[in-house]
DRENVEX-856780 format. One record per residue (C-alpha): residue in one letter; y negated, x, z. Coordinates in steps of 0.25 Angstrom, whole numbers, plus 5000, padded with zeros to 4 digits. Layout:
N
aYXZ...
end
This chain:
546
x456454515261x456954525275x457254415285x457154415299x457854295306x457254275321x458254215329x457554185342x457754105355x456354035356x455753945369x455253815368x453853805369x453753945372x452953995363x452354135370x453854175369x454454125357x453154185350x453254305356x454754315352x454554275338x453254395338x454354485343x455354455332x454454445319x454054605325x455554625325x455654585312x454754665305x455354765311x456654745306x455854745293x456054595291x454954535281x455154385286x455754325301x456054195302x456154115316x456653995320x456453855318x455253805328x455453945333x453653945337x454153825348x455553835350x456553725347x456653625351x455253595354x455553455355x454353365362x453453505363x453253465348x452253345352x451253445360x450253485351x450053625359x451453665357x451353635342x449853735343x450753835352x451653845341x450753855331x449953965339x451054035342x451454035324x449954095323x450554215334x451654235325x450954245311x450154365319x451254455319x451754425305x451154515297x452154605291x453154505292x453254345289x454054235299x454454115299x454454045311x454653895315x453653805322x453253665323x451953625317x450953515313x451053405304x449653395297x449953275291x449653135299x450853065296x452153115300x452653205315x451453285318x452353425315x453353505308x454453585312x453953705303x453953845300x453053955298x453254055288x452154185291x451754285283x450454395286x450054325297x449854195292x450754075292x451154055275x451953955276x452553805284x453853755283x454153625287x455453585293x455853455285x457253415290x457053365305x458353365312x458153245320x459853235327x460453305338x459553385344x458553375334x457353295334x456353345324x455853225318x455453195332x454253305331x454253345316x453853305301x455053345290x454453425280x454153375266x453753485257x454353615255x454053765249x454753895250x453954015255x453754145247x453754275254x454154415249x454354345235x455454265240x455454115242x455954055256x456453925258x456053915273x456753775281x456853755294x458253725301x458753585297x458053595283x459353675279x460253585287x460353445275x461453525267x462553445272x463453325266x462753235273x461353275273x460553235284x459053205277x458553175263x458053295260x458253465260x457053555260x457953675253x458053585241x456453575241x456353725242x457453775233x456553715222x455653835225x456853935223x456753995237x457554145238x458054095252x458154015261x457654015278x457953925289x457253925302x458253835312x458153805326x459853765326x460453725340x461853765342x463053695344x464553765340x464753695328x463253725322x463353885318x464453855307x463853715302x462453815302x463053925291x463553795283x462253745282x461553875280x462453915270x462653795262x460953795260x461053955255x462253905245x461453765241x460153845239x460853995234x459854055242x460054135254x459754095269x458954145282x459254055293x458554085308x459053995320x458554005334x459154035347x459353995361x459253875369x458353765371x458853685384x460153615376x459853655363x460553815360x460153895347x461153995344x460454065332x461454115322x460354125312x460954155297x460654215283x461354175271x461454215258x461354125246x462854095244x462754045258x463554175265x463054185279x462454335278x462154365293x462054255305x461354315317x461654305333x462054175340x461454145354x460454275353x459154295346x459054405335x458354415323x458954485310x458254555296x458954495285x458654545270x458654455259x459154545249x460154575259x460654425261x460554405246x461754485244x463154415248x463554565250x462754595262x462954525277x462354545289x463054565302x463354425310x463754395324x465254345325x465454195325x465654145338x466554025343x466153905346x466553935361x465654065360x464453975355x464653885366x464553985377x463554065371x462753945367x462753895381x462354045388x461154035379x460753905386x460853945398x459954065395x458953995389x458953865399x458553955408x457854065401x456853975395x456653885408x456253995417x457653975425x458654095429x459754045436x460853925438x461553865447x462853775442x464053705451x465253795449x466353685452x467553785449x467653695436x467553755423x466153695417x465453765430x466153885428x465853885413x464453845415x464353955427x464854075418x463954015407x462954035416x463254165421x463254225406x461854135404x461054195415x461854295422x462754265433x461754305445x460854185440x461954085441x462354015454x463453925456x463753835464x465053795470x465153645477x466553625481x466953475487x468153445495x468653415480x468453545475x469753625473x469853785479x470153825468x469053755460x468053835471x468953965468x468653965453x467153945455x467254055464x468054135454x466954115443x465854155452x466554285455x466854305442x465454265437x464754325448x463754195448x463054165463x463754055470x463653955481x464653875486x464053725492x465453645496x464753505494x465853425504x464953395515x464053345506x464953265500x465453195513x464053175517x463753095504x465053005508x464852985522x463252945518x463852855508x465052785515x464352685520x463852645506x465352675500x466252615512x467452585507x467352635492x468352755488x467852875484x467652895468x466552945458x465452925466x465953015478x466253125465x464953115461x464253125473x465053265473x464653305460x463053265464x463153365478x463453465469x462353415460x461353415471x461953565475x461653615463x460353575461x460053625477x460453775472x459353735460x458253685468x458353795478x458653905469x458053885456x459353865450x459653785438x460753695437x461653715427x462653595423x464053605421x464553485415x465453495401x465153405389x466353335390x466153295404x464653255400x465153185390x465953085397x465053085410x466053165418x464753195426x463953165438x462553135437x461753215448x462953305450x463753395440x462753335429x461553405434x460653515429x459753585422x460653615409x462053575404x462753705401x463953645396x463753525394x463953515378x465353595381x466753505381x467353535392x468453595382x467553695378x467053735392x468553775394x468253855380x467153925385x467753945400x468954025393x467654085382x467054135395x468354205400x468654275388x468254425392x468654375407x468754275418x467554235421x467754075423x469054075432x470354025425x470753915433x469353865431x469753845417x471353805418x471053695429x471053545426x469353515427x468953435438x467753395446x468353405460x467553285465x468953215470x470253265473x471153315463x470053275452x470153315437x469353285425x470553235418x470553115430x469353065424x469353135410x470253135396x470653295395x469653365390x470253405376x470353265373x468953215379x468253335372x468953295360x468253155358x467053195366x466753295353x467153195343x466253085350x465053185353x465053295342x465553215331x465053085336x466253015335x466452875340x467752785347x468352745332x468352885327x468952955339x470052865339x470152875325x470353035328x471553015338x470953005350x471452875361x470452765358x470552735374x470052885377x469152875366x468452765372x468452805386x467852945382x466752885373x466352765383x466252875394x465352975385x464252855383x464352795397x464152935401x462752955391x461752905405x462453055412x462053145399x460653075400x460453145414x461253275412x460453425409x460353465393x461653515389x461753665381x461953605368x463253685360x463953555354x463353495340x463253365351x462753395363x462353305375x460753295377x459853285366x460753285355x461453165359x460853055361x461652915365x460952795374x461552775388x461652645386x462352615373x463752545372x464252605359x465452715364x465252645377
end
């Protein structure tokens, strides 16, 4: 038997491409002399679908669309993920399911029965867990078809009660496939082939896993889709961050012998970037927008965010913008400059000082005999706000926000200035790690000036300002932020580590007085396994870690 693995970048909601795409690939496929292609999980809709799912239209479109699909195979059998309805009155009114289609005709459902309900997740929201489960014959093998997280309970400390392989491995299935909808994050490519492999080694049977690709607002699928044999060797993982679809034969993958080729493993640097260029693309791809306009500050999270861009949509439909203050530094000008030329980005240059001393001569009065401090900072950083989105409105532009996570994390933001826009490109990205990627950026040549990356940070909004006036240093706030964040560590532990319980306190009072910011800030590019937005959920109100 041969396998095709379809690893597609789908729309949601968009059901005339995504079927189209899917009509193209099963075509493909059978060229390539496959006798099976398998797509991704939800694949029909797109993932995640989220509230979508409670309009009884899109849940007919998808089914629709299932019926267009079966058509075109005749000499070829799919398996393709949609969400379906729950005949049964008690109980959510669908299932996250699969189809599996042979001659035409649909021949068999598979329900999905773990619903990830954490992170980003929120499946038991729309969907009813499977309960009963059967293997599917076809070419006189046996598969045990699951969908995403029904592989994913093989941990030490399993999640939920039951496993739908131990269901179907009483059928004695020849192999095993997984149809997955799986967000990236850095960490989750080698936790993915633990998983993956430990089922083929529980089960002794080999494995056909399909993950999707591209970005859905925050959340980023990287593909990577796998096959392993049944010692659980990884035979061939296919291409991060690109679609492709791969014939895989059975026999072949049965023998430990044989391995098919695969994409060299990338850094965790290398994931980021290319993670976030795929955001970028598909923000404005699948929103109907081409171009973006972003502050360019001469600092280096503009910079980065600007060459980001630059790489996203092609420097042409990138404009930045420079704002320079009676604060700003000439050589903070002179290295935006520098990465303009070097980047060969449009640019405008708006000096906001007039408009600066308008705000304070319209608000003296008001503020007689009051020094100057954060509020004349932020009235700064909200000029440049308002610029910004001037060059939006009148151009068509989309903002793009340049705020790091560390900085997000502590409220090191203004509301209504630096904080706005449409999407936050680096805002899951420590500030350590935008240094990482400014020097990642630079490998072949200069692109992001040098001294934007060797100067102290700062946000030039009073003189002689740096972060670290306001800030710990960044290699020891990124430090707890990750403990505290990723590995949700509280006050006790961190200190418990090593860290200064006064700086441990400080930091983790500032992240949870800061939660009212995050609450109006864009979505975020998701690349960390915790990511602000809709992974992370804490009340603004709440005393614990305040």
């Amino acid at each position: 038997m041969k396998i095709a693995l379809a690893q597609l970048n789908y729309h949601i909601g968009n059901f005339e491409s995504n079927t189209a795409k899917i009509i193209s690939n099963i075509q493909s496929a059978k060229n390539k002399g496959a006798d099976l292609v398998v797509f991704a999980e939800l694949a029909i809709c797109g993932y995640p679908p989220r509230d979508f799912l409670e309009f009884e239209e899109f849940i007919s479109l998808c089914e629709s669309s299932a019926q267009e699909i079966a058509t075109h195979c005749l000499d070829i059998a799919c398996i393709i993920g949609l969400p379906i309805k729950n005949d049964v009155l008690q109980g959510k009114d669908l299932f996250n399911a699969a189809y599996f289609i042979e001659k035409g005709k649909v021949k068999a459902i598979v329900k999905k029965a773990l619903l990830p309900t954490y992170d980003v997740f929120d499946e038991y929201r729309y969907f009813e867990p499977a309960t009963t489960f059967n293997c599917i014959e076809f070419k006189g093998k046996k598969i045990a078809l699951t969908i995403c997280e029904d592989l994913w309970n093989i941990n030490d400390n399993p999640l939920y009660v039951s496993n739908p392989m131990d269901e179907l491995i009483k059928e004695q299935p020849d192999l095993m496939i997984n149809i997955a909808a799986s967000p990236f994050s850095y960490t989750h490519d080698d936790e993915r082939i633990k998983v993956l492999s430990d089922n083929a080694k529980k089960y002794h049977l080999p494995v056909f896993y399909v993950n999707q690709v591209g970005a859905q607002t925050e959340i980023i699928f990287d593909g990577g889709s796998l096959v392993f044999d049944a010692d659980g060797a990884m035979k061939a993982e296919m291409k991060y961050f690109e679609e492709n679809l791969q014939v895989f034969d059975l026999t072949e993958v049965e023998r430990v012998r044989n391995k098919y080729p695969q994409p060299e493993r990338l850094t965790d640097i290398e994931q980021i970037q290319d993670a976030l260029i795929l955001g970028i693309q598909d923000y404005f791809k699948k929103s109907g927008f081409t171009k973006a306009v972003l502050g360019l500050s001469g600092g280096i999270d503009s910079a980065v965010v600007c060459a980001l861009a630059c790489r996203a949509l092609g420097a042409e439909n990138v404009m930045a913008v420079l704002m320079p203050s009676k604060f700003s530094s000439d050589h903070s000008v002179q290295d935006a400059l520098d990465l303009v030329n070097n980047i060969g980005c449009m640019h405008e240059i708006i000096p906001i000082k007039d408009a600066a001393e308008a705000f304070d001569s319209m608000l003296a009065p008001a503020f007689k005999g009051l020094p100057f401090n954060l509020t004349e900072e932020n009235i700064q950083a909200r000029i440049r706000g308002t610029v910004v989105m001037a060059m939006s409105n009148k151009f068509g532009y989309i903002l793009l926000n340049t705020s790091n996570k560390s900085e997000c994390a502590v409220g090191y933001g203004t509301l209504y200035g630096d904080m706005c826009g449409a999407i936050g490109v680096i805002g899951d990205v420590y500030k350590t790690q935008v240094f990482q990627l400014a020097k990642y950026i630079n490998k072949e040549m200069e692109i992001i000036p040098i001294n934007t990356i060797v100067k102290p940070p700062s946000a030039e909004l009073r003189p002689d300002q740096k972060d670290s006036d306001s800030l710990p240093e960044y290699d020891i706030l990124d430090k707890i932020l990750f403990e505290h964040i990723e590995l949700k560590q509280g006050s006790a532990a961190l200190i418990a580590k090593g860290f200064d319980e006064a700086l441990v306190k400080r930091i983790l009072k500032m992240v949870n007085v800061a939660e009212f910011k995050r609450y109006q800030t864009p979505p975020i590019l998701r690349v960390s396994p915790k990511a602000f937005g809709m992974g992370r959920r804490m009340p603004i109100v709440g005393k614990y870690l305040t």
